[in-house]
C-alpha positions, 0 to 999 in steps of 0.5 A: 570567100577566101582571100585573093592571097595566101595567108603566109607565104611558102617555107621553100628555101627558108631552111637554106637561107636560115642555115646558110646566116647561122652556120654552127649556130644552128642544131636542127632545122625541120619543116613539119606540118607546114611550120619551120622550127629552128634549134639553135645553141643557148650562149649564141641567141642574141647573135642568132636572133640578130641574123635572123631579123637583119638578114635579107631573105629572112627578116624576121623583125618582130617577135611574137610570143615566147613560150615554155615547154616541160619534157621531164623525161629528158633529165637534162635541160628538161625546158625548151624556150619558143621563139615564134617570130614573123617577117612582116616583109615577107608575110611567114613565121618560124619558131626558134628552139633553145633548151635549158635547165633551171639552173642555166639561164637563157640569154634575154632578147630585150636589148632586140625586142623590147617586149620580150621582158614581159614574155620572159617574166611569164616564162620564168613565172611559169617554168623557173626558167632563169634569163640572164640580162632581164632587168625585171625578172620577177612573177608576173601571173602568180601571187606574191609569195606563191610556191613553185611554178605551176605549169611544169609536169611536176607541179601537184594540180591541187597546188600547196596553199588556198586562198580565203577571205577570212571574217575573223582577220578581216583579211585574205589569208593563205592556208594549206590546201584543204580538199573538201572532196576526193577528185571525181572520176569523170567518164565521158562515154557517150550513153549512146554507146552502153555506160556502165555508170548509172546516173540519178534516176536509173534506180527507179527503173529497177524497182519491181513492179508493185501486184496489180500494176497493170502492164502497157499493151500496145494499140493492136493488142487494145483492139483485140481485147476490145473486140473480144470483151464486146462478144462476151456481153450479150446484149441488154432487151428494152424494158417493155410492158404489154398490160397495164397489171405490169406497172398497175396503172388503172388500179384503184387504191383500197381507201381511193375517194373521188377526187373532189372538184374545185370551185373556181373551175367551170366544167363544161358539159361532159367532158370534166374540168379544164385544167 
């Protein structure tokens, strides 16, 4: 069930509202994909992020996030700094553009928003985007004595230095990086659409098939064979014997003696012993 209200209010008027407090403050405004983006000069960033938090019809009292973005292909002021900020008042959001290089520093926004020293840091760890006014700017997700900043477009992926335990010092040591193997090459074609890759175990259904190996048939081609095997064989007669010379029952031994009788029995008259 959705909420009886929308989750932000409209972006109608806000680019007029937001030009008319800035005036030449304000490079670009654009309204793309339902977000308002505003691009504002670097030296003027305190004064811009004032208006737009004290200005009735803005009020953007809190800022939300700040990022960094790398174009290198620019070549000149190659980092844009985000704003992202929101009016609780009036329930919407808009992001402030600065760009800048490394050498130039972006005026710092903590003497507004006092939690931006934090996002700040992250920035610079992140870009080496310099901020002027920032009491603490110094790394805050990397290591001490780390190289670079790892998220420009010109950062190696693998790094300049590894981290270890080592036993011999009995401590965490850094060293250069040592790839123990080449990068793979990944292919995400689903196998449903003809891989060319073969995966372990496809070699085996390659392998000729060894002499005498019998081949699977299917089960109307069993039912032809069965019945054609069953015509070949003709059928077996009963053993049978018409007289006792066949099986030489009746037949008295050469050295036969009568079989003598035993004391115990009483035989009754005319018909032998009972046994």
């Amino acid at each position: 069930m959705r909420a009886p209200a929308p989750a932000y209010t409209a972006n109608d008027g806000v680019i007029e509202a937001a030009t008319a407090a800035l005036g030449a403050r304000l490079d670009l405004a654009t309204d793309l994909v339902g977000e308002v983006a505003l691009h504002v000069a670097r030296d003027s960033l305190v004064e811009t992020m004032t208006a737009l938090r004290d200005t009735p019809g803005l009020e953007y009292q809190q800022l939300m996030e700040i990022a960094g973005v790398d174009y290198p292909d620019r070549g000149v002021e190659r980092f844009e700094v985000v704003y992202c900020l929101l009016s609780l008042t009036r329930n919407h959001r808009i992001r402030v553009h600065v760009r800048t290089d490394d050498t130039l520093p972006v005026p710092s926004v903590t003497g507004i928003w006092p939690v931006a020293g934090w996002l700040e840091r992250e920035v610079y760890d992140m870009y080496g985007v310099l901020f002027s006014g920032n009491a603490d700017l110094r790394r805050i997700l990397t290591d001490y004595g780390f190289r670079g900043h790892p998220q420009r477009k010109d950062f190696p992926l693998t790094g300049y230095v590894e981290v270890r335990y080592s036993e011999e010092a009995k401590r965490v040591v850094y060293e250069p990086v040592q790839l123990a193997q080449d990068f793979r090459n990944f292919d995400f074609m689903s196998p449903w659409e003809g891989a060319e890759y073969i995966l372990p175990g496809d070699e085996k259904a390659k392998l000729p098939e060894e002499k005498g190996a019998p081949t699977p048939l299917k089960a109307d081609e069993i039912q032809k064979a069965d019945a054609a095997q069953s015509a070949k064989v003709a059928p077996t007669e009963a053993k049978t014997t018409e007289t006792p010379a066949q099986t030489g029952a009746g037949k008295a031994e050469p050295d036969a003696t009568p079989k003598p009788q035993n004391p115990d029995v009483t035989p009754t008259p005319g018909k032998g012993q009972n046994l």
